[in-house]
C-alpha positions as CSV (number, residue, x, y, z in Angstrom):
1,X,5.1,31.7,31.7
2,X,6.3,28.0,31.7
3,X,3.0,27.1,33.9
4,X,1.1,28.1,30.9
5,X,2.9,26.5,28.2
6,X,2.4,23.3,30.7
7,X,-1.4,23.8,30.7
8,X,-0.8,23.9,26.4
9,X,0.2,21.0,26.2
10,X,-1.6,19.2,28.8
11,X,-4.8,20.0,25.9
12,X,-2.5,19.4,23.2
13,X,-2.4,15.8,24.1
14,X,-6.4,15.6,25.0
15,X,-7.0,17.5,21.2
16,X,-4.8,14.6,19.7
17,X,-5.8,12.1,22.3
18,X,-9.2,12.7,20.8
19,X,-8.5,12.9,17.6
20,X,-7.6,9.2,16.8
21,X,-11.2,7.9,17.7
22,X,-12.5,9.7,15.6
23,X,-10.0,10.0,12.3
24,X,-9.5,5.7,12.6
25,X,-13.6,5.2,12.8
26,X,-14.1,8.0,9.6
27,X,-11.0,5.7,7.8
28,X,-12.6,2.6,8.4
29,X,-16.1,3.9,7.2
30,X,-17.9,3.6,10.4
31,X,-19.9,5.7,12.3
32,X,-18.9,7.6,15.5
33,X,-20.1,9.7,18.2
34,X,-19.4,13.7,17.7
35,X,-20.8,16.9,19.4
36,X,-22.5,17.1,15.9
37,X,-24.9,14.3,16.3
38,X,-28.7,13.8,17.8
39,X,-28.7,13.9,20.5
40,X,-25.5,15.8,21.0
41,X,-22.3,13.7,22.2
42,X,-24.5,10.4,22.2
43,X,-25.8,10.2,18.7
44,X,-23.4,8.8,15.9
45,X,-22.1,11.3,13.2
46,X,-21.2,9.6,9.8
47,X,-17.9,8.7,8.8
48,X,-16.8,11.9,7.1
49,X,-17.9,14.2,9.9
50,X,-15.6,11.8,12.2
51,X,-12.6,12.1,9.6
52,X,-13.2,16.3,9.5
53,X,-13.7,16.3,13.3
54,X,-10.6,14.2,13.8
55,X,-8.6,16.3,11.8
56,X,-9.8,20.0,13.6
57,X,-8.3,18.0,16.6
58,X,-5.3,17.3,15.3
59,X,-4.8,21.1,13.9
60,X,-5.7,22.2,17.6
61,X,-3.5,19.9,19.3
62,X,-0.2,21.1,16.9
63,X,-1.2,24.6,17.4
64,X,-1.6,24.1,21.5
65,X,1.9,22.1,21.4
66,X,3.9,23.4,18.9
67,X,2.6,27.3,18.3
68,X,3.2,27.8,22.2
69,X,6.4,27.7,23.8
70,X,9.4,25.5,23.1
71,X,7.6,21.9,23.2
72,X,10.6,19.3,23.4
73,X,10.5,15.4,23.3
74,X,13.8,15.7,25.6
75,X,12.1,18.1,28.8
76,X,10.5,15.8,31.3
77,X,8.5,18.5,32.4
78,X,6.8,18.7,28.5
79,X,6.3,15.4,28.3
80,X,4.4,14.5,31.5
81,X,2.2,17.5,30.6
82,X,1.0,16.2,27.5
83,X,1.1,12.7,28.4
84,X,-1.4,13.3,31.2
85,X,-3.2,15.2,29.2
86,X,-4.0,12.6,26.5
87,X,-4.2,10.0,29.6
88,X,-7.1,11.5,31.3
89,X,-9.1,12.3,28.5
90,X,-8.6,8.9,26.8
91,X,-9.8,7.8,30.6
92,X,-12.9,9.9,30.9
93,X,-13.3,9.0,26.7
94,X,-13.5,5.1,27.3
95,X,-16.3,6.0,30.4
96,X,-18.3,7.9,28.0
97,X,-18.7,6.0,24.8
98,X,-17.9,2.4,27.0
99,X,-21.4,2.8,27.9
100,X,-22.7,3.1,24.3
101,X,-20.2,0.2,23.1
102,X,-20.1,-2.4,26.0
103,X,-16.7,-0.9,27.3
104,X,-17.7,-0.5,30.3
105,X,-18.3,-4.4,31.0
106,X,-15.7,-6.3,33.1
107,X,-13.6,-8.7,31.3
108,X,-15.4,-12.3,30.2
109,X,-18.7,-11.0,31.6
């Protein structure tokens, strides 16, 4: 059962991983990208669909990491799970949206 909790919170940290995009783009009043928008995933969503899309992530990621199993800061095991977790996604995230944002550039080009 500890495989499971594992794969929790391996998409507990993407959830909250996810989240911060979105919650610190609604807070500062600008636009963002959310599976809400037109066309989906590419279009921007305003500020307060980013802020209650943010937040559904964070509720996700708590219930994925701290609903399931024993989650704890001291087990190495729990840590690298959710780690890579918000790792890969905030990878594959800065792939996506670099291409809409100029991300994807190499530095001083």
């Amino acid at each position: 059962m500890h495989l499971l909790h594992l794969v929790s919170y391996f998409w507990g940290g993407a959830f909250l991983a996810n989240a911060i995009p979105h919650l610190v783009s609604g807070q500062r009043g600008e636009p963002f990208q959310t599976p809400f928008a037109t066309p989906r995933g590419e279009g921007l969503s305003s500020s307060t669909i980013n802020v209650l899309w943010g937040s559904l992530n964070v509720i996700v990621a708590y219930l994925l990491v701290c609903r399931v199993g024993e989650f704890a800061l001291l087990n190495t095991e729990d840590v690298v799970a959710f780690g890579l977790g918000a790792m890969l996604l905030s990878l594959f995230l800065a792939r996506r949206f670099g291409q809409f944002h100029g991300g994807n550039s190499p530095a001083g080009s």
